[in-house]
C-alpha positions as CSV (number, residue, x, y, z in Angstrom):
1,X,51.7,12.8,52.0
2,X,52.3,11.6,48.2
3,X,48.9,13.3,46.8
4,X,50.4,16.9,47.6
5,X,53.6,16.6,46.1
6,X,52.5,14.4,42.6
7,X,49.5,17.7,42.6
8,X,52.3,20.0,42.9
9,X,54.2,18.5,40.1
10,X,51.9,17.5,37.6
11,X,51.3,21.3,38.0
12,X,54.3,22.8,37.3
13,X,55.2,20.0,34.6
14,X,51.8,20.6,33.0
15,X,52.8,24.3,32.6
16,X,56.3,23.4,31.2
17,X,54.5,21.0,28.6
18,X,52.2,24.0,27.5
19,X,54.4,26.9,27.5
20,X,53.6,29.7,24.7
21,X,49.8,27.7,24.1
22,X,52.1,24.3,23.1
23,X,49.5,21.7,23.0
24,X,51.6,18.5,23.1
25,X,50.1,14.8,21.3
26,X,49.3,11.9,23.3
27,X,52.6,9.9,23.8
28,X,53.9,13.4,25.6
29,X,51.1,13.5,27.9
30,X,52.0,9.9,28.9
31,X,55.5,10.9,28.9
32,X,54.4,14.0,31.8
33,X,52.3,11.5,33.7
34,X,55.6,9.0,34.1
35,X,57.4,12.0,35.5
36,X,54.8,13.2,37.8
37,X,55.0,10.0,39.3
38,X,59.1,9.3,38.9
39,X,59.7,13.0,40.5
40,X,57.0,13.0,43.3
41,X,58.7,9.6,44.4
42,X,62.1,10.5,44.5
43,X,60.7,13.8,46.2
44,X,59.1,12.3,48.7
45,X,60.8,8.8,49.5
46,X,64.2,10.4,48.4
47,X,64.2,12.5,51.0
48,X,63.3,10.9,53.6
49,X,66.1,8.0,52.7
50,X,68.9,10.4,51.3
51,X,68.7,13.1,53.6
52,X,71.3,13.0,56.2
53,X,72.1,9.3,55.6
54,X,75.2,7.7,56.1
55,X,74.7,5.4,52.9
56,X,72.9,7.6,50.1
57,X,74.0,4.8,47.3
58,X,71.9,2.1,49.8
59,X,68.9,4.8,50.1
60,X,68.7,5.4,46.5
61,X,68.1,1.8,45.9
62,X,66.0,1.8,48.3
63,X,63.8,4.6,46.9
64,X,64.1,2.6,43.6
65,X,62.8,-0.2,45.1
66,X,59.4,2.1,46.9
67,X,59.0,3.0,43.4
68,X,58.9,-0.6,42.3
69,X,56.1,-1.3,45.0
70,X,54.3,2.1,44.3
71,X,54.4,1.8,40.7
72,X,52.3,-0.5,39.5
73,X,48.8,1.0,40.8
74,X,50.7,4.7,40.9
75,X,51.6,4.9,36.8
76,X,48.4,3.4,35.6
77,X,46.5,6.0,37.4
78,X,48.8,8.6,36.9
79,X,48.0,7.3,32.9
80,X,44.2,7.5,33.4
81,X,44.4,10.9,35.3
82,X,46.3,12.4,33.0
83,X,44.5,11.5,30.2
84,X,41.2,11.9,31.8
85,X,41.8,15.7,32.3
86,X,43.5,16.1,29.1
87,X,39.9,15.2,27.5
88,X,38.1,17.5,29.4
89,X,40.5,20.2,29.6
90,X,40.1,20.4,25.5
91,X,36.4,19.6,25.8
92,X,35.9,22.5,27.7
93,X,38.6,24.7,25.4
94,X,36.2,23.4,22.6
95,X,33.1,24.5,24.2
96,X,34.3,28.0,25.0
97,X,35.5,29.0,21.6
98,X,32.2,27.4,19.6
99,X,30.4,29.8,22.5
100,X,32.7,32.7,21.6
């Protein structure tokens, strides 16, 4: 259920970071990969707590708390994914303008 939304995400937030050929440094690509995990949590364990409860206050800590649990494998891969596609998304940018 997670692996849908954070795809979803990191996909539109990768096309806000990049907007008019923006290529952004490091420490905001770690920046995108916190959000991608920050917004598919709240999207996905926010809802189902916040949505029609009677106690959103209770349910928000509550999400805070999934994120907590979550967090420590989810941001370091998050980290690694992001910055593993970052390499070989300008590797390949690098091979197709020395073959142009």
């Amino acid at each position: 259920m997670f692996a849908p939304v954070a795809g979803l995400v990191a996909g539109f937030l990768w096309l806000a970071f990049h907007h008019n050929g923006h290529r952004p440094g490091w420490l905001l690509y770690a920046l995108l990969a916190l959000l991608v995990v920050l917004i598919s949590h709240m999207l996905v364990f926010g809802g189902i707590g916040v949505w029609g409860s009677q106690d959103p206050l209770r349910d928000l800590v509550g999400v805070a708390l999934m994120f907590v649990i979550h967090g420590w494998l989810s941001v370091p891969v998050a980290f690694i994914g992001t910055a593993l596609f970052v390499i070989w998304n300008r590797r390949q940018a690098a091979a197709i303008q020395s073959a142009s």
